[in-house]
KOLDOLUM-556818 format. One record per residue (C-alpha): residue in three letters; residue number from 1; x, y, z. Coordinates in nm, 4 decimals, always signed. Each point is the difference from the previous one (the first is absolute). Layout:
<Ala, NUM, <X, Y, Z>>
...
***
This chain:
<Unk, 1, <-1.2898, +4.8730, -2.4960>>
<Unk, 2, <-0.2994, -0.1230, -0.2548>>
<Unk, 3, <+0.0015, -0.1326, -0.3202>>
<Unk, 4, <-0.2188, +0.0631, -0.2608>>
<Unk, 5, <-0.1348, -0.2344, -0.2724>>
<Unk, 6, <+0.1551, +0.2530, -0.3016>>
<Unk, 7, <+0.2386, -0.2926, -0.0876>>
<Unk, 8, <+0.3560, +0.2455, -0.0690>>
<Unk, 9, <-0.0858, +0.1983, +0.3409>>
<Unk, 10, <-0.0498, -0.3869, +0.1373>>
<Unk, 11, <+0.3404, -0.1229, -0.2117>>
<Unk, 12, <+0.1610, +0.3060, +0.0878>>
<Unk, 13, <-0.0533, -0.0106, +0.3768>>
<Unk, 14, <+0.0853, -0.3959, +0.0078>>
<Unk, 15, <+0.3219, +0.0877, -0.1531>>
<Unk, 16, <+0.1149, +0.2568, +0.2699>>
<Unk, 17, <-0.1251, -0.2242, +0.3008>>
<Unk, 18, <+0.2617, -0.2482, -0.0921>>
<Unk, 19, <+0.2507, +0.2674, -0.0871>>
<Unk, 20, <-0.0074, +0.0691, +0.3395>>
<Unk, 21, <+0.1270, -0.3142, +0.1193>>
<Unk, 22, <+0.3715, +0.0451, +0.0386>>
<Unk, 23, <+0.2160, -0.0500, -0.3455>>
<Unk, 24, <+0.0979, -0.3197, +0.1415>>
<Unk, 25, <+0.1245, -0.2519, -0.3198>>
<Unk, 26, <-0.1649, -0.3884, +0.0084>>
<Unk, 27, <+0.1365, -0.2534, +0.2363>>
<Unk, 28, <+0.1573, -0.2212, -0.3129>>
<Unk, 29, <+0.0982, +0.3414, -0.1799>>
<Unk, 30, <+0.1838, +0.1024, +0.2600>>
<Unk, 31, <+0.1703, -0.3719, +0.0733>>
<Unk, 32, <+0.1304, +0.0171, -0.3763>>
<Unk, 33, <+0.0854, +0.3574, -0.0106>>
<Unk, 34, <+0.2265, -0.0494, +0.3344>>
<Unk, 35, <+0.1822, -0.2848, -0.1709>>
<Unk, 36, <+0.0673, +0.2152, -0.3131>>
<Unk, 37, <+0.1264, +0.2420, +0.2215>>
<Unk, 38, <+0.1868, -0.2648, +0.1653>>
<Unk, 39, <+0.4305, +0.0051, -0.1265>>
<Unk, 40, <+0.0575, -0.3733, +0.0950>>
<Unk, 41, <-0.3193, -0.1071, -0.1859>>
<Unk, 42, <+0.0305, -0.0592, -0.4060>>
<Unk, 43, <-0.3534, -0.1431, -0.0890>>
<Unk, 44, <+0.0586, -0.2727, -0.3096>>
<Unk, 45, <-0.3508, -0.2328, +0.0879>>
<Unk, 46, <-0.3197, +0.0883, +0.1029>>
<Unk, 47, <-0.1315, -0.2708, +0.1845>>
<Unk, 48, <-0.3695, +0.1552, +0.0506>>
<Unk, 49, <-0.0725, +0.1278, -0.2998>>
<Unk, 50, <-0.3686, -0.0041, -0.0652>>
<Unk, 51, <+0.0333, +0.0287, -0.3948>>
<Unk, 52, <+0.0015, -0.2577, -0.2596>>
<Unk, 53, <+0.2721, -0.0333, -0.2520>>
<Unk, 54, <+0.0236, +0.3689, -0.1653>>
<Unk, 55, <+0.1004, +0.0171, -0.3713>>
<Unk, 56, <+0.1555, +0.2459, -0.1975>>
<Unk, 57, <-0.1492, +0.2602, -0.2273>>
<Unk, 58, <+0.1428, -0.2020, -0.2950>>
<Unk, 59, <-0.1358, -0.3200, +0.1124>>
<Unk, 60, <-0.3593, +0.1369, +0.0545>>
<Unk, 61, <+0.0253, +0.1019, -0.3331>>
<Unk, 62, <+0.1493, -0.2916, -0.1565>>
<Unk, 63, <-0.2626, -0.2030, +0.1979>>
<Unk, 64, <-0.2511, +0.2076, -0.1795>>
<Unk, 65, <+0.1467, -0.0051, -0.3122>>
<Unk, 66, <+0.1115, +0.3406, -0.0539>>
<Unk, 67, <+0.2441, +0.2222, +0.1063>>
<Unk, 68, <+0.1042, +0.3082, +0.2299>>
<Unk, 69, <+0.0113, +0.2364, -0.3062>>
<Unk, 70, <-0.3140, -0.1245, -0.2059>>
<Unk, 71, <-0.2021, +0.0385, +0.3886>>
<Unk, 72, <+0.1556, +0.3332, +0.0927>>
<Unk, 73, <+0.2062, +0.1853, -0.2769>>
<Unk, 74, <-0.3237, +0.1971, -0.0901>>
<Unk, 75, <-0.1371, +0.0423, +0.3139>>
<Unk, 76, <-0.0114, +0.3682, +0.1264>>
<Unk, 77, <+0.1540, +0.0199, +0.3811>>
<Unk, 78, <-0.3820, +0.2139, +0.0595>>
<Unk, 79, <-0.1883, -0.0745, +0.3178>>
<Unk, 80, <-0.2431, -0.3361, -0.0113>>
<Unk, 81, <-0.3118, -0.0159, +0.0976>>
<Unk, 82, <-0.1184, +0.0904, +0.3747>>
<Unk, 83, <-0.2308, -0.3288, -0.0311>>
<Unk, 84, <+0.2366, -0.2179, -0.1834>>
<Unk, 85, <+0.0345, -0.0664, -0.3643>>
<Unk, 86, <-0.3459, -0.2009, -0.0945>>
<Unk, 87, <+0.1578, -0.2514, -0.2233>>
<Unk, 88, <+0.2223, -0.0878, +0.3726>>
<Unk, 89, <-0.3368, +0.0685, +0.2184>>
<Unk, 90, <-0.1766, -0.2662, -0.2317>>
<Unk, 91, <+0.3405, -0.2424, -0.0301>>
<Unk, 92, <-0.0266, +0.0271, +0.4267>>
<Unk, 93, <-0.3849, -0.0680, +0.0113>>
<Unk, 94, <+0.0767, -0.2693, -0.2546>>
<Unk, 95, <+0.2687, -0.1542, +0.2098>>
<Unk, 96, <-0.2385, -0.0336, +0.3456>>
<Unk, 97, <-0.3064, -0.1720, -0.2071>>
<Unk, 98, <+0.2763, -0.2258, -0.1180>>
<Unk, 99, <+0.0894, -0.0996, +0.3924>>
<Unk, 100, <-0.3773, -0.0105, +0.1450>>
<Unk, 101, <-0.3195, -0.0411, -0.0435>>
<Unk, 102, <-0.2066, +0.3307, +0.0400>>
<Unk, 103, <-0.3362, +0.0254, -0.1974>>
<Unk, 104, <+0.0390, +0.3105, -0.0596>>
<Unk, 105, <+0.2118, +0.0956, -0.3290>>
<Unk, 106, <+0.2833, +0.2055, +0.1203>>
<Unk, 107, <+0.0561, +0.2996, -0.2719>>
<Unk, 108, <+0.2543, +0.2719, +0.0255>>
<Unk, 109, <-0.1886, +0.2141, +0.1362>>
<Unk, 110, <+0.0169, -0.2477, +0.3381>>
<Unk, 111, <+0.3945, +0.0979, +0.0116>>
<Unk, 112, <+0.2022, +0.2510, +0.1091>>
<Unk, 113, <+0.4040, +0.0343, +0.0132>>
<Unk, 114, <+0.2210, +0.0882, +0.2721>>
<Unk, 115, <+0.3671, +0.0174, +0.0250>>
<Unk, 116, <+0.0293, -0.3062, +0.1771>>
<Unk, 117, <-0.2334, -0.2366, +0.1777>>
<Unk, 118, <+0.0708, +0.3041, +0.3329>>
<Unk, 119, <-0.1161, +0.2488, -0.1460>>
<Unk, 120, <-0.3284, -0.1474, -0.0450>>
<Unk, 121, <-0.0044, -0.1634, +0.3663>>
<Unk, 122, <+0.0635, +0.3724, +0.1106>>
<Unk, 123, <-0.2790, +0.1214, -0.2034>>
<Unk, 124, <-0.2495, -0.2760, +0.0767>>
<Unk, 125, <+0.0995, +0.0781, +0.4104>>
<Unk, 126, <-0.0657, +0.3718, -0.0648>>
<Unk, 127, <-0.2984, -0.0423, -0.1780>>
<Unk, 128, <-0.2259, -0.2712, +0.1656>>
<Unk, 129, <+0.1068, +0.1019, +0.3922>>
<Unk, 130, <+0.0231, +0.3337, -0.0372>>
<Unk, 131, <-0.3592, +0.0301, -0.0513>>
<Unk, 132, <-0.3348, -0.0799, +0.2173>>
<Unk, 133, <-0.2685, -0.1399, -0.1491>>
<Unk, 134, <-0.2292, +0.0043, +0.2550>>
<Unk, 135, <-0.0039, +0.3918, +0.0953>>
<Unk, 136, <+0.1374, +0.2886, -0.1302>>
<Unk, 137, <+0.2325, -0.0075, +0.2705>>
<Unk, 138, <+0.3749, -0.1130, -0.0170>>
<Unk, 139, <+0.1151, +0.1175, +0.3028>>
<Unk, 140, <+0.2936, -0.1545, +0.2047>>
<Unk, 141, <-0.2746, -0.1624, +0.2040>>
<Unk, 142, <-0.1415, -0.1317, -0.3158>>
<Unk, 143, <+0.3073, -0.1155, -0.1728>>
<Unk, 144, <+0.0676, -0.1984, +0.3192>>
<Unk, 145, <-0.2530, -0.2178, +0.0119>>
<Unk, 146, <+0.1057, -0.1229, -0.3410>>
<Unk, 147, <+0.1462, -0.3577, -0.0181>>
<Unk, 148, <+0.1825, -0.1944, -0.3073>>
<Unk, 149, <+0.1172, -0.3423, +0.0173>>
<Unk, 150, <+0.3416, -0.1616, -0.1060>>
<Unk, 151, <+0.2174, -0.2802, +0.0035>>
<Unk, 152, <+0.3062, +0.0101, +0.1240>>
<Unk, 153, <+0.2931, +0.0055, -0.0285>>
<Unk, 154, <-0.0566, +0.2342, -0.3126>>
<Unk, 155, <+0.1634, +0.2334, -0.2087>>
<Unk, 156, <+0.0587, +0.3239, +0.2469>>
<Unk, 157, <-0.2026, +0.2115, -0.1362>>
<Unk, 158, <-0.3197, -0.1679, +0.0371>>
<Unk, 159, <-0.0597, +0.0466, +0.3280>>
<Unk, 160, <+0.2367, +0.3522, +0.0728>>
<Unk, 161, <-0.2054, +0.1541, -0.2232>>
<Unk, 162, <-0.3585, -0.0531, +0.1898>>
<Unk, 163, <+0.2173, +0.0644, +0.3216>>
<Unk, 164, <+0.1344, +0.3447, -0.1348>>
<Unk, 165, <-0.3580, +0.0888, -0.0817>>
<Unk, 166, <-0.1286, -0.1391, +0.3867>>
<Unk, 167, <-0.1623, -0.3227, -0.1663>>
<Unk, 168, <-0.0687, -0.2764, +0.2277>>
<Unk, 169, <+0.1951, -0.3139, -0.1295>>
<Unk, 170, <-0.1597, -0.3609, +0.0465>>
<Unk, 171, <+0.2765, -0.2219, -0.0718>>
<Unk, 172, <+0.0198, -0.3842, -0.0800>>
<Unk, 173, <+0.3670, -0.1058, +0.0303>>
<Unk, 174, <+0.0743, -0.2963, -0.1477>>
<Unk, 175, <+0.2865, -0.2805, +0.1725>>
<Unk, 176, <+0.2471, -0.2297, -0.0800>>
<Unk, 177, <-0.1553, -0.2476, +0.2028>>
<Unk, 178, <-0.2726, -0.0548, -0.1892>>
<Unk, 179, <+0.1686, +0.0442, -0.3655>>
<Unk, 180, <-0.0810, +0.3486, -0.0236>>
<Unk, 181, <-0.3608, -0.1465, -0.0607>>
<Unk, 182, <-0.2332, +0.3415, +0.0189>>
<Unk, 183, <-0.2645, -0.1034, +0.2243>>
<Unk, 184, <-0.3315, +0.0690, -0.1756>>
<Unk, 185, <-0.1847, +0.0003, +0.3237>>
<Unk, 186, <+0.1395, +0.2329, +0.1831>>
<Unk, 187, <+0.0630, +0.2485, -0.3113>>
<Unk, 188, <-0.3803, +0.0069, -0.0664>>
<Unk, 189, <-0.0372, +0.0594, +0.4203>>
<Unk, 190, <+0.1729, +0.3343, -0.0512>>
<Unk, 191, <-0.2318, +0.1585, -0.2477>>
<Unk, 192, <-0.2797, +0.2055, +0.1999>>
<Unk, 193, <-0.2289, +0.2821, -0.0389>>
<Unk, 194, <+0.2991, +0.2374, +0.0504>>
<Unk, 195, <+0.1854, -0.1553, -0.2958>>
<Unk, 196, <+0.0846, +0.2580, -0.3146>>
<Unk, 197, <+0.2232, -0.2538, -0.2045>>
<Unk, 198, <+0.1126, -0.3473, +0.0200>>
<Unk, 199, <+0.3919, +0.0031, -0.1568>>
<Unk, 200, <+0.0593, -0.3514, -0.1887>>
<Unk, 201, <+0.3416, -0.0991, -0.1298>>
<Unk, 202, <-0.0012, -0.3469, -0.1934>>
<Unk, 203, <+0.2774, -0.1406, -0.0420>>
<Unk, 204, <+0.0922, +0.1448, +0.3878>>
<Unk, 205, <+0.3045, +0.2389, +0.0037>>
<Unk, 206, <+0.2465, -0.1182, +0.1850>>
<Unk, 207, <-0.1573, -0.3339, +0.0665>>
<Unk, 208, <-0.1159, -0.1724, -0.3009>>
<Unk, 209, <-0.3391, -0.1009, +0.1298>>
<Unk, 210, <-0.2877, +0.0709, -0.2550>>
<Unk, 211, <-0.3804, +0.0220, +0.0124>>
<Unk, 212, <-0.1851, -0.2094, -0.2360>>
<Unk, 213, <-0.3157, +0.0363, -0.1587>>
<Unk, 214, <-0.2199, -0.1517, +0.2205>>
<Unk, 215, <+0.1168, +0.1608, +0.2791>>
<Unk, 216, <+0.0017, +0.3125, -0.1986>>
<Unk, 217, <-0.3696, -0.0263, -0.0765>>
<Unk, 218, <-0.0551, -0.0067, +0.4268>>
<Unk, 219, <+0.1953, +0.3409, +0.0535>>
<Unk, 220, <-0.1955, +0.1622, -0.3572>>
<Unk, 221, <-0.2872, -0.1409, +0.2120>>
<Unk, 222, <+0.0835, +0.2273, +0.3454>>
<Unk, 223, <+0.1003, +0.2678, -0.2222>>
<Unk, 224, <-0.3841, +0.0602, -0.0887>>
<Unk, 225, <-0.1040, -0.1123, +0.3179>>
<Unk, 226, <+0.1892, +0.2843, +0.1273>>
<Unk, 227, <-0.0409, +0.2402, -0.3137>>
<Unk, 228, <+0.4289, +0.0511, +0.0596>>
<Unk, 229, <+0.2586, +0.0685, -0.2969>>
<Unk, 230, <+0.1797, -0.2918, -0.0879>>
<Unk, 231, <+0.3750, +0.0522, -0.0872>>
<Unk, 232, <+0.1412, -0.3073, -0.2138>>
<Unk, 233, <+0.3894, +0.0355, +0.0030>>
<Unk, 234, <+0.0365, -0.2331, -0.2932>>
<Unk, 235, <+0.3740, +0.1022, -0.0961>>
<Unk, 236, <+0.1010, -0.3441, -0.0425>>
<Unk, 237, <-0.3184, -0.1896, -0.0581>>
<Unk, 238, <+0.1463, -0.1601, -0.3603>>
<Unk, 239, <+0.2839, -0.1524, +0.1830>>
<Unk, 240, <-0.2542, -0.3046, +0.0563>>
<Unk, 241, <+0.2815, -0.2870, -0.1453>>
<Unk, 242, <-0.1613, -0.2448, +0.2071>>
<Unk, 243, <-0.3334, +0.0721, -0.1736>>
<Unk, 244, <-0.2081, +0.0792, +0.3225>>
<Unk, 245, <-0.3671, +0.1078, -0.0097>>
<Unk, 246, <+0.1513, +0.4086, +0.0305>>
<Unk, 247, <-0.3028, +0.1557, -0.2212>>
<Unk, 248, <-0.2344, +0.2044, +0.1825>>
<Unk, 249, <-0.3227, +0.2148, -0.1042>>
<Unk, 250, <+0.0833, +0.3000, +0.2469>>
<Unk, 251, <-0.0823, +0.2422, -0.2991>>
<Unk, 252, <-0.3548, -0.0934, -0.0036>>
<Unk, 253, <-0.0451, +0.1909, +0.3288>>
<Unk, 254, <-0.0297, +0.3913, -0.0761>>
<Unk, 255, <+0.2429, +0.0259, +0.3309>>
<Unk, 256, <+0.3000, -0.1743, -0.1431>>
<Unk, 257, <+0.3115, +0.1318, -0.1241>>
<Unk, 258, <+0.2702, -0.2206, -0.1184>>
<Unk, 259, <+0.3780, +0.0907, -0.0257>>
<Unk, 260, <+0.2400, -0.1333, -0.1818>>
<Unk, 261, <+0.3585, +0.1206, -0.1687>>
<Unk, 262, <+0.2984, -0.0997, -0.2298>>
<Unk, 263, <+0.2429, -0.0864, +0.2755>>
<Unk, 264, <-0.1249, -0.3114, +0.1439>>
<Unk, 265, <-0.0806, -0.2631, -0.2182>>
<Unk, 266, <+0.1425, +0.1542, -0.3243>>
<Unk, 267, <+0.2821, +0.0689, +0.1875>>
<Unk, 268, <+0.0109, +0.3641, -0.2190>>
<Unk, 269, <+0.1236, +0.2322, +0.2843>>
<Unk, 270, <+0.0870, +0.2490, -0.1945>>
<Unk, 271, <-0.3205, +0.0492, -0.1721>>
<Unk, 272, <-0.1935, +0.2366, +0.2682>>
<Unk, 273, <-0.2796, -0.1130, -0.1044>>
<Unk, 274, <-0.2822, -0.1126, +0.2631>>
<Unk, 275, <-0.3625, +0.0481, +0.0052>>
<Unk, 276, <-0.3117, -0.0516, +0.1122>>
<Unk, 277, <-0.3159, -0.1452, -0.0874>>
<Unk, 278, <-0.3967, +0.0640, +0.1242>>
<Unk, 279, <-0.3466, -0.1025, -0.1195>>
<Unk, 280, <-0.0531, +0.3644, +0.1487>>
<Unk, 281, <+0.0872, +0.2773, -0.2202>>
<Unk, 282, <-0.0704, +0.2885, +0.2302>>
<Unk, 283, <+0.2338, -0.1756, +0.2518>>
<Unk, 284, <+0.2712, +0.0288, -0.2596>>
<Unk, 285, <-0.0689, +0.3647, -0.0940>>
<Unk, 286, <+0.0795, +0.0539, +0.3934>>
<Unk, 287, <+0.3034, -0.1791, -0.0504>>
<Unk, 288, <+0.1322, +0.2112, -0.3014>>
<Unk, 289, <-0.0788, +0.2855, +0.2111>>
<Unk, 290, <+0.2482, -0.1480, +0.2364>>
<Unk, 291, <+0.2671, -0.0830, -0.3012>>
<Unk, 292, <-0.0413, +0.3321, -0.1223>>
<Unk, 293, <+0.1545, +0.1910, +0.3172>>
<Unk, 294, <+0.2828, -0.2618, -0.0323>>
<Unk, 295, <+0.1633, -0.1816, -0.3640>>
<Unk, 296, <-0.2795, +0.1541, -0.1416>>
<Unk, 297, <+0.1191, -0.2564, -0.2899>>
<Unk, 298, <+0.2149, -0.2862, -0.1018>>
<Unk, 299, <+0.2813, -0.0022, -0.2142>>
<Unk, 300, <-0.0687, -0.0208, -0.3895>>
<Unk, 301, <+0.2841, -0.1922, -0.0238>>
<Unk, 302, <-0.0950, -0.2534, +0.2755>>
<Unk, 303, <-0.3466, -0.0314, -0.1455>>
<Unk, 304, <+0.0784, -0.1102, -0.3673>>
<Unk, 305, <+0.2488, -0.2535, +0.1527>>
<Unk, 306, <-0.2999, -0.1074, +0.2591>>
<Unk, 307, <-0.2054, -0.0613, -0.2737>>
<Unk, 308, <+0.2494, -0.1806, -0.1535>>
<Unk, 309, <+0.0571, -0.2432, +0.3133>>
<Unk, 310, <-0.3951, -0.0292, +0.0427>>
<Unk, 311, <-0.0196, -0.1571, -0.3955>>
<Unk, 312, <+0.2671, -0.2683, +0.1245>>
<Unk, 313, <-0.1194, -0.0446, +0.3196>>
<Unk, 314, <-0.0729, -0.3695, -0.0129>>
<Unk, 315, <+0.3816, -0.0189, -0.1441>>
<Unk, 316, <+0.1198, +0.2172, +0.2785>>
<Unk, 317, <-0.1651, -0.1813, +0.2626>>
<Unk, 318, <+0.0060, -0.3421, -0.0933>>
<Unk, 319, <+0.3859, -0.0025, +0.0063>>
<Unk, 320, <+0.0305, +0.2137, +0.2967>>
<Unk, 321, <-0.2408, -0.2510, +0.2068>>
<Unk, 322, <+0.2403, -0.3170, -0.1428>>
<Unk, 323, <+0.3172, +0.2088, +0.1547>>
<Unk, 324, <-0.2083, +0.0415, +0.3539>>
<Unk, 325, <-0.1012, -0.4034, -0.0341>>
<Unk, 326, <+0.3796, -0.0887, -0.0407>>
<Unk, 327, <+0.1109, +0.2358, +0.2533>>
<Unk, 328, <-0.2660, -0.1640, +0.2842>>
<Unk, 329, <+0.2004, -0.3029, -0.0770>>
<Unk, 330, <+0.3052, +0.1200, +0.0448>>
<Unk, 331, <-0.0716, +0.2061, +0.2907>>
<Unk, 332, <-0.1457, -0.3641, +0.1331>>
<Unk, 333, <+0.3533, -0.2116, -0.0286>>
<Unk, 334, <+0.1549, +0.3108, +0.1403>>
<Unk, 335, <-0.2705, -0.0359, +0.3254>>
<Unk, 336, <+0.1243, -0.3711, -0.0122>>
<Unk, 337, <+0.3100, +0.0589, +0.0295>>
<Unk, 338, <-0.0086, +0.2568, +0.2717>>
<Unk, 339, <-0.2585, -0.0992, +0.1681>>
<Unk, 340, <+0.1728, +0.0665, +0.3336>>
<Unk, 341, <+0.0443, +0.3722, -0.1168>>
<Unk, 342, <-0.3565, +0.0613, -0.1423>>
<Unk, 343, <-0.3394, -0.1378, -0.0826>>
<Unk, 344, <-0.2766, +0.1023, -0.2144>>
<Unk, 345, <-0.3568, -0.0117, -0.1647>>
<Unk, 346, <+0.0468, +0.0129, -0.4023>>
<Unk, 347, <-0.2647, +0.2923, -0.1381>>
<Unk, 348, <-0.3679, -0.1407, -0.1225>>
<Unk, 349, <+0.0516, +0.2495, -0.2652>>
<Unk, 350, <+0.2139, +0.3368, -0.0480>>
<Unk, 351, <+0.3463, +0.1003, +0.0476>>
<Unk, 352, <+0.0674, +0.0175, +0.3294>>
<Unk, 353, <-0.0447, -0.1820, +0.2753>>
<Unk, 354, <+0.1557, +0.0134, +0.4165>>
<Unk, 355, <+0.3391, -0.2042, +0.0677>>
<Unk, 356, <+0.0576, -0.0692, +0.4042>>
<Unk, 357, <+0.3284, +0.0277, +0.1415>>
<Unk, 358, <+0.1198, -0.2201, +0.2593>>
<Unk, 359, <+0.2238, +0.2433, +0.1433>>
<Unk, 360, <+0.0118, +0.1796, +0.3854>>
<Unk, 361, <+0.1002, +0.3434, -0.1803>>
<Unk, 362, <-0.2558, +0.2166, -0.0746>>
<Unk, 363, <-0.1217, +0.0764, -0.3750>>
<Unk, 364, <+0.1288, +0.3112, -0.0591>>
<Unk, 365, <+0.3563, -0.0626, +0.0946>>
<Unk, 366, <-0.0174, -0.2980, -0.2106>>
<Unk, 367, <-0.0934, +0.1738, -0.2697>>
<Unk, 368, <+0.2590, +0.2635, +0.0043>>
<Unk, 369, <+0.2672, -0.3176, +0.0706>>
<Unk, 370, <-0.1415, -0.1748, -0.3395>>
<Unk, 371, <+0.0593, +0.3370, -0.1944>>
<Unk, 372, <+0.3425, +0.1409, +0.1497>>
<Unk, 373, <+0.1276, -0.3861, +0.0159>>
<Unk, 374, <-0.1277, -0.1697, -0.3593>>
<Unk, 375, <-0.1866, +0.3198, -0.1579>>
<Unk, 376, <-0.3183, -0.1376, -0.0325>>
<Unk, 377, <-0.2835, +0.2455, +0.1242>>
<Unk, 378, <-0.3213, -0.1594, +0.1475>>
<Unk, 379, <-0.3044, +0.1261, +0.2075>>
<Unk, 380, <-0.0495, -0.1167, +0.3535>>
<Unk, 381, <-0.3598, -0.0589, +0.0882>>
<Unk, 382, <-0.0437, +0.2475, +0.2234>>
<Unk, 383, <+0.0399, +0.3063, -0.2704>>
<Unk, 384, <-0.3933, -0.1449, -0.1225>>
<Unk, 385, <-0.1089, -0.0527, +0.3705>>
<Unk, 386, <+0.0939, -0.3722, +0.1308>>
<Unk, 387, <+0.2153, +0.0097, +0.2625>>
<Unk, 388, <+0.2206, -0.3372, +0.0115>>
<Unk, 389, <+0.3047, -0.1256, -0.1542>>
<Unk, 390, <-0.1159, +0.0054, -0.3679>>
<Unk, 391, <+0.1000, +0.1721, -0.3248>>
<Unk, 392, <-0.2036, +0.0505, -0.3326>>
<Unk, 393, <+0.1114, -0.2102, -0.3083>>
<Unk, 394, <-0.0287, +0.0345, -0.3270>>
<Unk, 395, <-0.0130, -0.2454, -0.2332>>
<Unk, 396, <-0.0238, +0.1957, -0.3652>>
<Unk, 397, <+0.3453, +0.0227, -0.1139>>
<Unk, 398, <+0.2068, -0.1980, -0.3054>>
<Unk, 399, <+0.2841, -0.0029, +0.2010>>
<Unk, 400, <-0.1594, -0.1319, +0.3721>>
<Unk, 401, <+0.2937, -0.2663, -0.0694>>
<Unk, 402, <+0.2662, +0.2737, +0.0525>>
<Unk, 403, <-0.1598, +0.0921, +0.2911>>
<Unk, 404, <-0.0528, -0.2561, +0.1932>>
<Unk, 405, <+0.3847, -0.0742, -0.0685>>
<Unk, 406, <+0.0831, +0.2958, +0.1808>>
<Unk, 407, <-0.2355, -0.0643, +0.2704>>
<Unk, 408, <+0.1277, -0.3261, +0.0629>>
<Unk, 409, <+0.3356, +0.1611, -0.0088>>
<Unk, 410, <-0.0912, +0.1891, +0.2750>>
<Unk, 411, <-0.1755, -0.2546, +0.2175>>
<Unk, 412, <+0.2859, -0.2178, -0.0499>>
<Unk, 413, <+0.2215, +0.3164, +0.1377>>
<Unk, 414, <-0.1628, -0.0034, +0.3251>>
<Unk, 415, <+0.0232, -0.3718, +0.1042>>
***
């Protein structure tokens, strides 16, 4: 079967090789939907949760100082834009010059919305390894000798996606032993001729690591040594409360696209709002070719609230990252005193980071145990690709307190 460079015969053909792949749901989807399904299990804590502290529609608004009805009450319930609103597209462009340092000036016409930070990983996937640059050829054959490089553990979908579409996948995996420390070395090692895109996630999801700008500025450099995309995962990049060196200038590089969403660090969920953001505007037409055949558009709705969030985002963030600072120290005395029951490395920066068990019974079964016995769901390791006895935390919510009552309840339970 061959490809041609017409991009919606290229998008469209992309889309049914990975339909093909059996309608199997995500490792971690699945583990949550077979608790839900699950009569002795009553969920009241999410232990992994990978969002900040959400607020309410009210409270956005009160934070901005307005309300619900003077924001929506006239708004017509009509379709939004396919691109995004450009009052959000330039709030969003707006937002990343605030976190780096990129010469160039980020406009927005440099953005484009998704619903949700996966839909634009899906579209970026389809887009930039569906095609081949060198020939007009996209054959299997071709498509094979593609590579992309990621760090794992990672969110699922980062690598099942290049797998679904026979991708090669170079993986760094980062260990406990050595702090979860990415090793910059042997990251850079992996990039080669065969390389279409380099997949960056700073802070690391699930492990808390992060890249920092000088190290940054060494994989930009490989990047054009290489002439590969560049795929800057940056969903939680303003959850920096220990005021790291985070800010990169990936957007300089005509192969970059950035993603980023409401969920993480703004810990607004329920605003499916994600997007993306390129130097490249061609590259982004191909993506809204992509959108198109799927959302085709956000919600209205979700947009004038995401605008909202994106005036107060200092406000939003700032106290979210003081919750995540007081919840590393919490989580700490709790590692003190269980220290025969667990051990840890608290996050550089993020929400999240890996929690080791020191228990014979393997992960899974553990986890189910925590939610039938104490209702308190969390993610073993293994869902995002680390075997071992660990299990994602997160550290974004008000009421980490409460939970780490109940989890003590339940380690108590089984001395």
């Amino acid at each position: 079967m061959h490809f041609h460079r017409n991009n919606h015969r290229n998008v469209g053909l992309a889309t049914e090789n990975i339909a093909r792949v059996k309608n199997i749901l995500p490792a971690h989807i699945a583990f949550g939907q077979q608790l839900a399904e699950n009569q002795k299990v009553t969920i009241k804590h999410n232990l992994s949760n990978s969002c900040g502290q959400s607020l309410s529609a009210a409270q956005l608004c009160l934070l901005g100082e307005t309300s619900l009805d003077n924001l929506l009450g006239e708004q017509a319930l009509s379709y939004a834009s396919i691109s995004g609103s450009h009052y959000l597209r330039s709030l969003i462009a707006g937002f990343h010059q605030d976190y780096n340092h990129h010469q160039v000036e980020l406009t927005a016409d440099n953005v484009l919305t998704f619903c949700g930070a996966q839909e634009a990983l899906l579209a970026i996937y389809q887009t930039v390894l569906s095609e081949n640059e060198r020939t007009q050829d996209n054959s299997v054959e071709q498509q094979a000798a593609i590579e992309i490089v990621v760090i794992t553990p990672c969110y699922p979908s980062l690598v099942t996606m290049a797998e679904q579409m026979g991708i090669k996948v170079r993986c760094l995996t980062v260990d406990f032993q050595q702090n979860w420390q990415i090793n910059q070395a042997a990251l850079l090692a992996l990039v080669n001729e065969n390389t279409r895109l380099i997949v960056l996630n700073s802070p690391h999801n699930p492990s808390g690591s992060i890249i920092d700008t000088q190290f940054s500025e060494q994989i930009l450099a490989i990047a054009k040594q290489f002439n590969c995309y560049l795929l800057a995962d940056d969903v939680s990049q303003a959850s920096n409360y220990n005021d790291l060196k985070l800010a990169h200038r990936y957007l300089d590089y005509e192969r970059t696209i950035v993603v980023s969403v409401l969920s993480k660090s703004f810990g607004l969920a329920g605003l499916r709002i994600g997007w993306a953001v390129s130097k490249d505007k061609s590259l982004l037409k191909k993506l809204l070719a992509v959108k198109a055949q799927g959302s085709i558009c956000t919600s209205i709705v979700d947009e004038k609230l995401a605008e909202l969030a994106l005036e107060n985002h200092v406000k939003i963030i700032s106290k979210n990252n003081l919750i995540i600072k007081d919840n590393i120290a919490l989580f700490q005395q709790f590692i003190e005193k269980n220290q025969f029951h667990f051990s840890w490395c608290p996050p550089q920066a993020g929400l999240l980071t890996l929690v080791k068990c020191h228990r014979d019974l393997p992960m899974l079964e553990w986890a189910e145990q925590l939610a039938e016995q104490a209702g308190i769901f969390a993610y073993p390791s293994c869902l995002f690709g680390l075997t071992g006895p660990y299990f994602r935390l997160g550290l974004g919510a008000k009421n980490f307190s409460m939970i780490l009552e109940s989890l003590q309840g339940f380690v108590d339970s089984r001395l």
